[in-house]
C-alpha positions as CSV (number, residue, x, y, z in Angstrom):
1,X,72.9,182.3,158.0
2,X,69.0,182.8,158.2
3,X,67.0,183.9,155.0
4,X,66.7,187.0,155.5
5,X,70.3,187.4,155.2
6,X,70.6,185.3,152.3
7,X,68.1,187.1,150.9
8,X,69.9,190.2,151.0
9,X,72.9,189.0,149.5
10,X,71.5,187.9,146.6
11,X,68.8,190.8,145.7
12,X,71.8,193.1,145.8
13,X,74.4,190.7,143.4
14,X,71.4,190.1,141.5
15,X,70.4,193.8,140.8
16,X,73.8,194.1,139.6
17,X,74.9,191.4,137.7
18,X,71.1,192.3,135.8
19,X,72.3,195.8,134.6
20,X,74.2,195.9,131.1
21,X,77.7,194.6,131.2
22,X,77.1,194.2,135.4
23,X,79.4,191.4,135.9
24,X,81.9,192.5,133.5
25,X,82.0,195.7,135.1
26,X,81.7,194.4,139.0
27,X,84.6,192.2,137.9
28,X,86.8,195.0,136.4
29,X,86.3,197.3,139.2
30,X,87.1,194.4,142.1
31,X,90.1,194.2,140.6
32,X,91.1,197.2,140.0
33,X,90.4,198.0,144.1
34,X,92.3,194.8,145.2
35,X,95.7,195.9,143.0
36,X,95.8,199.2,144.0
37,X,94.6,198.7,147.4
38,X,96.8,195.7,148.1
39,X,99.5,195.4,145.3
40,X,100.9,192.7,147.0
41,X,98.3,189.7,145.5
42,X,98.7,191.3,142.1
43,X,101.4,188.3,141.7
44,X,99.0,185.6,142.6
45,X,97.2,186.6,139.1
46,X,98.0,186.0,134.9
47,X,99.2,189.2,133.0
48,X,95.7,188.5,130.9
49,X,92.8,189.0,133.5
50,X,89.8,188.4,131.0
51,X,89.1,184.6,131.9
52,X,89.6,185.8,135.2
53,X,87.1,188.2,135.3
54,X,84.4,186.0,134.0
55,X,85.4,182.9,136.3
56,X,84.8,185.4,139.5
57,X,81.3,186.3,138.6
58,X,80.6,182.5,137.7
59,X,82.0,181.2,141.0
60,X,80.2,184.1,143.0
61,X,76.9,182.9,141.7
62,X,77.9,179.3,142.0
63,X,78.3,180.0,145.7
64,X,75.4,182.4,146.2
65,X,73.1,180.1,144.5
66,X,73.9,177.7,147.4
67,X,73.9,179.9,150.6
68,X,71.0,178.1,152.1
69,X,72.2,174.0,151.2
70,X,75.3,174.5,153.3
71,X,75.8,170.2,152.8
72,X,76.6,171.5,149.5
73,X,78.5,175.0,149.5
74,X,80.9,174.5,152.4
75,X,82.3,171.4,150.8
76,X,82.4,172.9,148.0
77,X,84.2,176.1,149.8
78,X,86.6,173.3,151.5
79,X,87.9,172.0,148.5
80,X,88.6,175.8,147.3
81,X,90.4,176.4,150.2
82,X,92.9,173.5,149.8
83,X,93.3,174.0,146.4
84,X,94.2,177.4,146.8
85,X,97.2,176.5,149.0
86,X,99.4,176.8,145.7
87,X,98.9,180.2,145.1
88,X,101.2,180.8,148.9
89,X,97.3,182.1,150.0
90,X,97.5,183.3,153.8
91,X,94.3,184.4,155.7
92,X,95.5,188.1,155.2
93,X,94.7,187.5,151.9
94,X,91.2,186.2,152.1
95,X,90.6,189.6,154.1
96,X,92.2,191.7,151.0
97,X,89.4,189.6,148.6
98,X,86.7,190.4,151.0
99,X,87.1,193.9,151.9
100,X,87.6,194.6,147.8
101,X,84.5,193.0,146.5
102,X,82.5,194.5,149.0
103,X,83.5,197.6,148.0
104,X,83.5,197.0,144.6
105,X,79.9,195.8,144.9
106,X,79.0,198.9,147.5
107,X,79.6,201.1,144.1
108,X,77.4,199.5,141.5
109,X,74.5,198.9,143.7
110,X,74.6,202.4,145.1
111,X,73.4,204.1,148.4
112,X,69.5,203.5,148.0
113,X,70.0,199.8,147.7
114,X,73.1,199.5,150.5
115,X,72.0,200.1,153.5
116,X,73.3,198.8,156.5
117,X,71.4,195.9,156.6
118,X,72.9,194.7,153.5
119,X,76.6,195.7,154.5
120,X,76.0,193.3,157.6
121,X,74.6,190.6,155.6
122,X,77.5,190.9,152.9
123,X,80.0,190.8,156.0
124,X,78.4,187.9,157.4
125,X,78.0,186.4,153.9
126,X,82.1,186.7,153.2
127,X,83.0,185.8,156.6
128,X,81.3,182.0,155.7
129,X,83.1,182.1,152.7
130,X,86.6,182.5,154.0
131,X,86.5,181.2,157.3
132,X,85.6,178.2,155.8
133,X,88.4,178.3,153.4
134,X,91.1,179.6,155.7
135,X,89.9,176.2,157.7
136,X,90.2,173.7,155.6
137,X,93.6,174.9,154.1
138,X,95.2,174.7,157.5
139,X,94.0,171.4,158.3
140,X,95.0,170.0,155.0
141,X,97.9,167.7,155.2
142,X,98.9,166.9,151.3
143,X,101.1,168.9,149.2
144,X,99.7,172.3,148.3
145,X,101.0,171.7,144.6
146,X,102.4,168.2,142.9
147,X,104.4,168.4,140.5
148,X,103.8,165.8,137.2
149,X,106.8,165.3,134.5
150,X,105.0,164.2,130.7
151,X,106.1,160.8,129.8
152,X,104.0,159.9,126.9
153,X,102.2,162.0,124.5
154,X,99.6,160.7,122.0
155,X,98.0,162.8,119.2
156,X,94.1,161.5,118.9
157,X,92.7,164.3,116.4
158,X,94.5,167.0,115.4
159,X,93.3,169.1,118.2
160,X,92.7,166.4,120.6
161,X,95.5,165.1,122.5
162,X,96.1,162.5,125.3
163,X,98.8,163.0,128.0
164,X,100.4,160.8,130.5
165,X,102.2,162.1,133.3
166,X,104.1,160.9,136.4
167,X,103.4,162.9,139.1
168,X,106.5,162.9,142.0
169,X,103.8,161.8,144.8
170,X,100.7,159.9,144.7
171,X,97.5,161.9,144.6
172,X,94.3,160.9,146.0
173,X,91.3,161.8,144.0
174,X,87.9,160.5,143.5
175,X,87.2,159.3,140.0
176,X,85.1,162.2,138.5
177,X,87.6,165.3,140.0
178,X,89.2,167.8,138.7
179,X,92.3,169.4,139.3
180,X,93.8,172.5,138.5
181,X,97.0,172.1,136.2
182,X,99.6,174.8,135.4
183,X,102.0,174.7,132.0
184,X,105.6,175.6,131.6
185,X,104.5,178.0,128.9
186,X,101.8,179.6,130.5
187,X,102.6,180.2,134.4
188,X,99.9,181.0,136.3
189,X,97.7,180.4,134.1
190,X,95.6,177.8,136.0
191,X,93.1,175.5,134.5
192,X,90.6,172.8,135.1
193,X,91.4,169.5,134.0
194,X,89.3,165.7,134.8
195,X,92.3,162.6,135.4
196,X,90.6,160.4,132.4
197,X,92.3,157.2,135.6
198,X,91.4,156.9,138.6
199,X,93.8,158.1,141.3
200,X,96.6,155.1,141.5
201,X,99.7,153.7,144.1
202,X,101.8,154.9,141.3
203,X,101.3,158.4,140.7
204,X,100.3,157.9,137.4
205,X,97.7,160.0,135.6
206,X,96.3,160.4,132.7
207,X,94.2,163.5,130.4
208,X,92.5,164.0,127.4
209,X,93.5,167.5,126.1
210,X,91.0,169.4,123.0
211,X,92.7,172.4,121.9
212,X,89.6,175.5,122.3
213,X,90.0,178.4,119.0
214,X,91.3,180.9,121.4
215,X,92.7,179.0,124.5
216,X,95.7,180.2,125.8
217,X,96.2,177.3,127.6
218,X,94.4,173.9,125.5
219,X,95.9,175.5,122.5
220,X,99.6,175.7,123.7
221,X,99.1,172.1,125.5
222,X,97.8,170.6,122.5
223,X,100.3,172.4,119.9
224,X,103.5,172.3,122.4
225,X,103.7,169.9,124.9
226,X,106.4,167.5,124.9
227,X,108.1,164.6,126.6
228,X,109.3,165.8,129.9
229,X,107.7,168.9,130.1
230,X,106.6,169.0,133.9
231,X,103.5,170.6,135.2
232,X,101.7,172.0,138.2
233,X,98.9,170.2,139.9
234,X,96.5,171.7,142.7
235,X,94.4,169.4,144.8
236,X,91.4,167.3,143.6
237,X,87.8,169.4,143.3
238,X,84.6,168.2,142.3
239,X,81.8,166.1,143.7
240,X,80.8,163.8,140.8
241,X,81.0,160.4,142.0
242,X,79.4,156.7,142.8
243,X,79.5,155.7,146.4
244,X,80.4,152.2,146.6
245,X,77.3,150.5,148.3
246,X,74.5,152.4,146.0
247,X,71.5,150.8,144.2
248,X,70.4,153.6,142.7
249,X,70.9,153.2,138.9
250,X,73.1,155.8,137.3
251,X,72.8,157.8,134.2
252,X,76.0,159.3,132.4
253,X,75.8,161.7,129.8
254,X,79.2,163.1,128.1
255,X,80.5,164.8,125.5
256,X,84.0,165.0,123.7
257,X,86.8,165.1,126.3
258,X,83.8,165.0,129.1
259,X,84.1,161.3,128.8
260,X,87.0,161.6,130.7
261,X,85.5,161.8,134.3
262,X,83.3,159.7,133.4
263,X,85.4,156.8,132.1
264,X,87.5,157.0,135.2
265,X,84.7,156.0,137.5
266,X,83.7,153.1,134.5
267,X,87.2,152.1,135.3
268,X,86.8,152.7,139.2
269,X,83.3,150.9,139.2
270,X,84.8,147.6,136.8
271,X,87.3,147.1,140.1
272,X,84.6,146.4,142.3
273,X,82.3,143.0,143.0
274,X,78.7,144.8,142.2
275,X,77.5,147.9,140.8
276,X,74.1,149.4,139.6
277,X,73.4,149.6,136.4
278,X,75.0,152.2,134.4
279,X,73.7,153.5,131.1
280,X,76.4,155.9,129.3
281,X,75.5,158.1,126.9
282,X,79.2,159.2,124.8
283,X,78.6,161.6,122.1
284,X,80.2,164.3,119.5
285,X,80.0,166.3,116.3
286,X,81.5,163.8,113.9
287,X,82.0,160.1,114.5
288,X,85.8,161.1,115.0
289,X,84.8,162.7,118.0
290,X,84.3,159.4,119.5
291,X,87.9,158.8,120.0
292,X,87.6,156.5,122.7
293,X,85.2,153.7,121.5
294,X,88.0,151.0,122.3
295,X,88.0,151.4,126.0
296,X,84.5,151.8,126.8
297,X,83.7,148.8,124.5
298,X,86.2,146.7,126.4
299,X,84.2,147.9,129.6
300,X,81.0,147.2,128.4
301,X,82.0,143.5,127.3
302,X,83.7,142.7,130.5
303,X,81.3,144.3,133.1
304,X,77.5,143.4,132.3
305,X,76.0,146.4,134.5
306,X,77.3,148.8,131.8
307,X,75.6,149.9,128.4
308,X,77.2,152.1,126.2
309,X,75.1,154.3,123.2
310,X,77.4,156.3,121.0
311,X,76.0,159.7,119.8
312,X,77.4,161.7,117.0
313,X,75.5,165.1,115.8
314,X,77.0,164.1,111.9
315,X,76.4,160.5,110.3
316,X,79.9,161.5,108.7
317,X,83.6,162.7,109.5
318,X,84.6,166.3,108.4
319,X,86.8,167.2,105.1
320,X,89.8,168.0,107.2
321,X,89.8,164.2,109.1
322,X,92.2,161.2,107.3
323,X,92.3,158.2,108.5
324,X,94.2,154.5,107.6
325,X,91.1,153.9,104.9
326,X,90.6,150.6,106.8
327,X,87.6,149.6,108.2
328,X,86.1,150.7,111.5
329,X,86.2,148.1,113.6
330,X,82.6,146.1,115.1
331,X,82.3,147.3,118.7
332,X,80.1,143.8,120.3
333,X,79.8,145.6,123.5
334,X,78.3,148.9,122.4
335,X,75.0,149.9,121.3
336,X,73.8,151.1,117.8
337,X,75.5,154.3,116.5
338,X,72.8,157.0,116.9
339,X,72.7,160.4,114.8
340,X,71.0,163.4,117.0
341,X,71.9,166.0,119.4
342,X,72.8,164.2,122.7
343,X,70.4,166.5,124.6
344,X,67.5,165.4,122.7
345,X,68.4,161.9,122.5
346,X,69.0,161.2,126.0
347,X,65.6,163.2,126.6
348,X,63.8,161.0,124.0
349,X,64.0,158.1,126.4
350,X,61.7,159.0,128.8
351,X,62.3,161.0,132.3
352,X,64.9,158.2,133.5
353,X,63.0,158.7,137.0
354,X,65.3,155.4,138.4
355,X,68.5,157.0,137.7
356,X,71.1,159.4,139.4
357,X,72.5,161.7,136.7
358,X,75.8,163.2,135.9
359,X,76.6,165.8,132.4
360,X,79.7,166.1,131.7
361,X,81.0,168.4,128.8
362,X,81.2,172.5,127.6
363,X,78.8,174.8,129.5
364,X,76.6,175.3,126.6
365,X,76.4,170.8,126.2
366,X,75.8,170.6,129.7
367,X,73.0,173.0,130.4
368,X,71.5,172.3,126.9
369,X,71.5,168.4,128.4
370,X,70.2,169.9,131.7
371,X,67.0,171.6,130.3
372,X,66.2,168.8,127.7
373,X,66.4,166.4,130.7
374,X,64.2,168.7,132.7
375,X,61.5,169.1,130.1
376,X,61.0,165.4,129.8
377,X,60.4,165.1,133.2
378,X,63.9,164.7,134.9
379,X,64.1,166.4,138.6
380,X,66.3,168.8,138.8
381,X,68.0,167.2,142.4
382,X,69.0,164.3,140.3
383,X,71.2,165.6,138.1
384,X,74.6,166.5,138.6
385,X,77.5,168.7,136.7
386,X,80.5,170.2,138.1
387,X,80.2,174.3,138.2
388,X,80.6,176.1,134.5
389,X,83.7,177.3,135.5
């Protein structure tokens, strides 16, 4: 795709995602064409459509915003496509997605601004898109879906919850995925979820659940799950990672159940014979928060490449938190307990120039992190996240 064509592409979604309530709208109305133009998908989609909506105008951007680095949207586009196998998705499909958000976009940028240079660029555009999707998915050879039956369940806080399930195959993921996981009590209702394990001969996997004010889905895992309660698991996404045979020093940076990505590649990393060294960065709102201290100091003790700095925004734990009353315990392996936003500490260290960066944590944590980074001098191709969606 030459720049020209990019070009075009992204004046046109940028002109209307800029007008008031534009991607709310552009959302609304694709959706609205695709169900009454081709009923047939409507099943494919959650009775609520909200999250929905504002995961299509983040994953549009995610993928415009990368329509000249193809090394980095079609593997991106790949993984989509094979995780998109448990929905039943045929190519017809693709083509129903396509012809509807083009016109859906064809309406709110109006005939001045869609001319028939654009339509070809947007046809061109889509074509990438789902060709590359459609491609991957029939060339994939795992399941399209795993199924994983809950055998332990272990209340942390009381919204925070860790889970243990047996999947009925093996999975192979990277430490630092995600996966898309679907609840008895919420059916298809899809949502993103980091294995706080790397992927094992066993089938065994692990996650660290926070229940969000307003979650359909964290809320009713948190508050309902139970002891062989089986789930729903789509193939691995992501690209946070460690090669193997780097000596590039790495950088992590994660907040409450962020660590879990993170901590899986720790674990991943401890397995090998030599590593760079890693500098983590765990941090929360109340010392609480930090409700995995035990494994990342026995990490840091065994593997001397790692150091650990615990952040917490509050020096103490809120009203509503109880514990034993005994003493918490000495941690040799980790560093000093540090009170601070974690942006602005990390960013108080310097520019870390020698180090490879990963954020892991809400949208807001991450890009907050991001620009602090930035401002003390951090490039911008050194840092990575997975996309805010």
């Amino acid at each position: 795709m030459d720049s020209r064509t990019v070009a075009l592409i992204r004046t046109t979604f940028k002109a209307v995602a800029a007008e008031e309530g534009g991607p709310e709208k552009l959302a609304r109305s694709f959706y609205a064409i695709l169900f009454t133009d081709y009923p047939q998908v409507r099943d494919f989609f959650p009775a609520a459509m909200d999250a929905q909506r504002d995961r299509l105008v983040k994953a549009i951007s995610y993928a415009l915003d990368r329509l000249e680095e193809p090394n980095k949207l079609l593997p991106f586009l790949a993984q989509l496509g094979r995780d998109h196998r448990k929905y039943g998705v045929q190519p017809a499909h693709y083509t129903a997605v396509a012809v509807s958000l083009k016109s859906a976009m064809q309406v709110y940028a109006g005939t001045e601004m869609w001319t028939d240079e654009v339509d070809r660029a947007w046809d061109e555009g889509l074509k990438i898109i789902a060709d590359t999707m459609i491609g991957a998915a029939e060339k994939e050879t795992t399941p399209p879906v795993w199924t994983g039956t809950v055998v332990e369940r272990r209340e942390v806080l009381r919204n925070l919850t860790v889970l243990r399930l047996q999947l009925d195959q093996p999975m192979q993921y990277a430490a630092g995925q995600y996966l898309s996981v679907q609840i008895p009590s919420r059916p298809r209702m899809w949502r993103y979820m980091s294995p706080a394990v790397p992927a094992n001969a066993n089938g065994e996997i692990e996650f660290h659940v926070r229940g969000v004010l307003g979650g359909w889905v964290s809320s009713a895992i948190v508050g309902q799950t139970a002891v062989g309660d089986q789930w729903l698991l789509g193939s691995p996404l992501g690209g946070l990672g460690i090669p193997r045979n780097t000596k590039r020093k790495m950088l992590m940076v994660g907040c409450g159940t962020g660590i879990a990505p993170l901590r899986a590649q720790l674990m991943a990393m401890a397995q090998r014979r030599t590593n760079p060294k890693v500098h983590l960065f765990v941090g929360g709102h109340h010392p609480c928060d930090l409700y995995d201290l035990d494994t990342l100091n026995s990490l840091a003790v065994s593997n001397r490449w790692l150091t650990v700095t615990p952040v917490t925004e509050h020096d103490e734990n809120p009203w509503w938190y109880t514990d034993s009353g005994e003493l918490a315990p000495a941690y040799p392996g980790l560093e000093p307990l540090v009170t601070g936003q974690i942006g602005r500490v990390v960013a108080s260290f310097g520019a870390w120039a020698d180090r490879d960066v990963q954020i892991v944590g809400s949208p807001s944590m991450v890009q907050t992190t991001k620009f602090r980074m930035m401002a003390a001098g951090t490039l911008t191709k050194n840092i990575r996240h997975d996309p805010l969606f």
